[in-house]
C-alpha positions as CSV (number, residue, x, y, z in Angstrom):
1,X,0.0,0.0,0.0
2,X,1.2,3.2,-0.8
3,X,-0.4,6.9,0.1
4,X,0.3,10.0,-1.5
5,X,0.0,13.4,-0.6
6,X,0.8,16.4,-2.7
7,X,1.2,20.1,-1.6
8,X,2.5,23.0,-3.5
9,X,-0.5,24.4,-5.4
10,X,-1.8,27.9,-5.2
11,X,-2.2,30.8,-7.3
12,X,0.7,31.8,-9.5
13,X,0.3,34.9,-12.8
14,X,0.7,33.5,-15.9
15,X,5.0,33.6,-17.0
16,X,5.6,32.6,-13.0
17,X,6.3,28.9,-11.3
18,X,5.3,26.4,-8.6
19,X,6.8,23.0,-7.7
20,X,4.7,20.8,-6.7
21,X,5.7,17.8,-4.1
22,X,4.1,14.1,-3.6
23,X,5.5,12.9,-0.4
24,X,5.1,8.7,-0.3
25,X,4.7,6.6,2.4
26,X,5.5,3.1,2.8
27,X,8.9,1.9,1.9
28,X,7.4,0.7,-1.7
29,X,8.4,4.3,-3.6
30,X,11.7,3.5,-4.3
31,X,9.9,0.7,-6.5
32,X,6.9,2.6,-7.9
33,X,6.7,4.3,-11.5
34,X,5.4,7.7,-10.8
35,X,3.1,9.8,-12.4
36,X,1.5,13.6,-13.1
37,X,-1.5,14.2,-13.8
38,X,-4.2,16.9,-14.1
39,X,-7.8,17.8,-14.4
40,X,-9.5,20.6,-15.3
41,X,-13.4,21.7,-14.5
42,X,-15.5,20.1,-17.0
43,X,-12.6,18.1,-18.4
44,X,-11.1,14.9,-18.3
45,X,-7.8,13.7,-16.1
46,X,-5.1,14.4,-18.5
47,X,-1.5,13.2,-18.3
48,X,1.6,15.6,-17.6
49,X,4.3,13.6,-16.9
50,X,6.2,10.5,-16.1
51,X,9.0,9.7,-14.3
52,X,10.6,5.5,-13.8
53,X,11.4,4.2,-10.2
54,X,15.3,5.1,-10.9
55,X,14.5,7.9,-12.3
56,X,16.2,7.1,-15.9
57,X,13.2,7.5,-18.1
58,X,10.8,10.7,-17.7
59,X,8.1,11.7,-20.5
60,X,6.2,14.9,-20.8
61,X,2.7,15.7,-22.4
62,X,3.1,18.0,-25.4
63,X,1.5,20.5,-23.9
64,X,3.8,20.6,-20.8
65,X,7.0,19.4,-22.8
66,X,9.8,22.2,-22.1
67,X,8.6,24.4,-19.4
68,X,7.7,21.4,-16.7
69,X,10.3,19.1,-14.9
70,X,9.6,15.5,-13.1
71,X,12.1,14.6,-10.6
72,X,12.2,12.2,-7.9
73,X,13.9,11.7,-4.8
74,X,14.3,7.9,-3.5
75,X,15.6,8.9,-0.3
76,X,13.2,11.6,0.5
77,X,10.5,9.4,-0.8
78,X,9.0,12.3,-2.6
79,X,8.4,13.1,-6.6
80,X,8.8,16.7,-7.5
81,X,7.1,19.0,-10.9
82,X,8.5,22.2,-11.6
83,X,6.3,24.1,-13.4
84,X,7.7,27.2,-15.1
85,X,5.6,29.3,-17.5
86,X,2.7,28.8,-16.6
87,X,-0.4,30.2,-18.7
88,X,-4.1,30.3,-17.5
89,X,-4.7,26.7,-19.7
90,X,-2.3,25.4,-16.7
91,X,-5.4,25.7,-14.4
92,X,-6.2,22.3,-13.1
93,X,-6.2,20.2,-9.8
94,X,-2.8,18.3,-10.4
95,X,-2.7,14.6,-8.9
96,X,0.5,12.2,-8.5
97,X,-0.2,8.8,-9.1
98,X,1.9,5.3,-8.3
99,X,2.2,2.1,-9.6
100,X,4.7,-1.0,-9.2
101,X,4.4,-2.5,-12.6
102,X,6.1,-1.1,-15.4
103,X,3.1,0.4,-16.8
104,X,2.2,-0.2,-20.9
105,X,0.8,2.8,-21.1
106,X,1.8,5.1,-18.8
107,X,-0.3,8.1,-20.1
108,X,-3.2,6.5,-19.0
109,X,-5.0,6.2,-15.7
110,X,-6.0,3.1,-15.6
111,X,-1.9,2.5,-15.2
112,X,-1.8,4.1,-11.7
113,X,-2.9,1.6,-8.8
114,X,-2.7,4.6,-6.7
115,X,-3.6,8.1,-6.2
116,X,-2.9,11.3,-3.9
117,X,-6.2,13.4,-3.2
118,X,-5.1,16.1,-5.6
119,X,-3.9,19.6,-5.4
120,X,-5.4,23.2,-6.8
121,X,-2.9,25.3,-9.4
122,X,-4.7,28.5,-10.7
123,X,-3.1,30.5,-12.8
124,X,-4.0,34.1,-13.7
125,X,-4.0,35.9,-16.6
């Protein structure tokens, strides 16, 4: 079992940044594939970004590709997004996710076995 809990959100003008954190418990994150993801009102949860249990492999959304950063921190058990640039389309709840398999598709949700309980970036224009 692993639980997640992100902090970091707020309200940022467009052209600023915020870094978002998902501290881990449980001595499983070392292991887990890690995920970003977002969701905007009225929309669907979208993927940002991707980052492997060593933290070798990391893949970006178009949309995010070049202005956000994934990181990791085994020892801290804790996954990291820089988000620089932001614009108002930024606007979302942001959620990390977790999973121990090497996922197939690991822009998809149905990857993630688990889930932090999400947190608020606005950004204004």
């Amino acid at each position: 079992q692993v639980q997640l809990v992100e902090s970091g959100g707020g309200l940022v003008q467009a052209g600023g940044s915020l870094r978002l954190s998902c501290a881990a418990s449980g001595r499983t994150f070392r292991y887990s594939n890690m995920g970003w993801f977002r969701q905007a009102p009225g929309k669907a949860r979208e993927f940002v970004a991707y980052i492997s249990k060593s933290g070798g492999f990391t893949y970006y959304s178009d949309s995010v590709k070049g202005r956000f950063t994934i990181s990791r921190d085994n020892a801290k058990n804790t996954e990291y997004l820089q988000m620089d640039s932001l614009a108002p389309e930024d606007t979302a709840v942001y959620y990390c996710a977790a999973t121990s398999s090497w996922p197939t598709n690991y822009r998809a949700t149905y990857a993630y076995d688990y889930w932090g309980q999400g947190t608020q970036v606005t950004v204004s224009s």
